[in-house]
N, C-alpha and C positions, 0 to 999 in steps of 0.2 A: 233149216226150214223156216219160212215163215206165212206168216197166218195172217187174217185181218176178222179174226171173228168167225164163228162156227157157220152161219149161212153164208158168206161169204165164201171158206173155205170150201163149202163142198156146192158150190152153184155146179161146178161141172159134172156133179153125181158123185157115186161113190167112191170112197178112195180105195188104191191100189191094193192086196190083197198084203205084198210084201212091206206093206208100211204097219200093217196094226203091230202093236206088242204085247206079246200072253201075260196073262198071270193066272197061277192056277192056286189051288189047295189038295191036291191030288184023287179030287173028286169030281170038280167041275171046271173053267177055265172060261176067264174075262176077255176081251181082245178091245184094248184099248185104241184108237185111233190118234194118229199123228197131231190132230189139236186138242187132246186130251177127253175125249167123249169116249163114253163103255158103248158099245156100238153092238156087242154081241156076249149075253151069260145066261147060259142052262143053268137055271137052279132045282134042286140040290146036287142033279148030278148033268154031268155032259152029255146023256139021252132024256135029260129033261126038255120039257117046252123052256122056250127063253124066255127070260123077262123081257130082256132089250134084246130086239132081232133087229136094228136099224140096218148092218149091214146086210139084211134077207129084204128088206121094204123101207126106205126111205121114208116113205110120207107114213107108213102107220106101225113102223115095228118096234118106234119105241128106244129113246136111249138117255143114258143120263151126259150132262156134261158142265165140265169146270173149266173154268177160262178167262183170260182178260177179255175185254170187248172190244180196245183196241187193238191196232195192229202189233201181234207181236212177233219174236222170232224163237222156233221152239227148241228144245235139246232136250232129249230123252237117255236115259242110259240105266241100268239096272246094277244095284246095290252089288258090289262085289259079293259073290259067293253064293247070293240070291237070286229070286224071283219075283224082286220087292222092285216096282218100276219110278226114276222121281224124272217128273217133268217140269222142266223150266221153262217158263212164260218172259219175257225181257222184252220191255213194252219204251215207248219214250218216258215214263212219268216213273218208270220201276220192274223190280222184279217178283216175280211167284215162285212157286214151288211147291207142287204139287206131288206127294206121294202116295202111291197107288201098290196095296197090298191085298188080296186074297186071303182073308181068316176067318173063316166062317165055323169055326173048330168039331165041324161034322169028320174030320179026317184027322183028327187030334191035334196035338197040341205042334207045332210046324216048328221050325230054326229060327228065325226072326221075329217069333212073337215072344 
């Protein structure tokens, strides 16, 4: 997959529902989007209000995101055994890596922390 930067990537609206990837704490659950942005998390629990609902409202729902600013091309895959997601950013100038994990230890102590 590749990206040119978060507004770029999504000039066409939201992304596809089969591209985000979860991560939970067996209480609530994040939904990462394909250029690395949290786009969707009920806190503390999944019938909570969301912080970030960007994928419910684009222009006001709010989301966080990490990312190169140029153009890069992404690779996601999650930690063997896990629900610990790492995203790779590979840009002309370099690479990133980004790891995105759920511990918020309201659901105890989890596998990978």
């Amino acid at each position: 997959m590749s990206t040119a930067g978060r507004a770029a990537g999504r000039a066409a609206g939201r992304d596809d529902l089969r591209t985000y990837a979860p991560i939970g704490d067996g209480r609530t659950v994040a939904l990462i989007g394909a250029d690395g942005g949290i786009d969707w998390l009920p806190l503390p629990n999944l019938d909570s209000s969301p912080v970030f609902a960007r994928l419910l409202d684009e222009d006001d729902g709010g989301d966080i995101e990490l990312g190169p600013v140029e153009s890069a091309t992404v690779r996601r895959r999650y930690l063997p055994g896990t629900n610990v997601l790492q995203t790779t950013f590979t840009t002309a100038s370099g690479s990133a890596r980004v790891t995105d994990a759920l511990v918020t230890g309201v659901a105890g102590r989890l596998p990978w922390a």
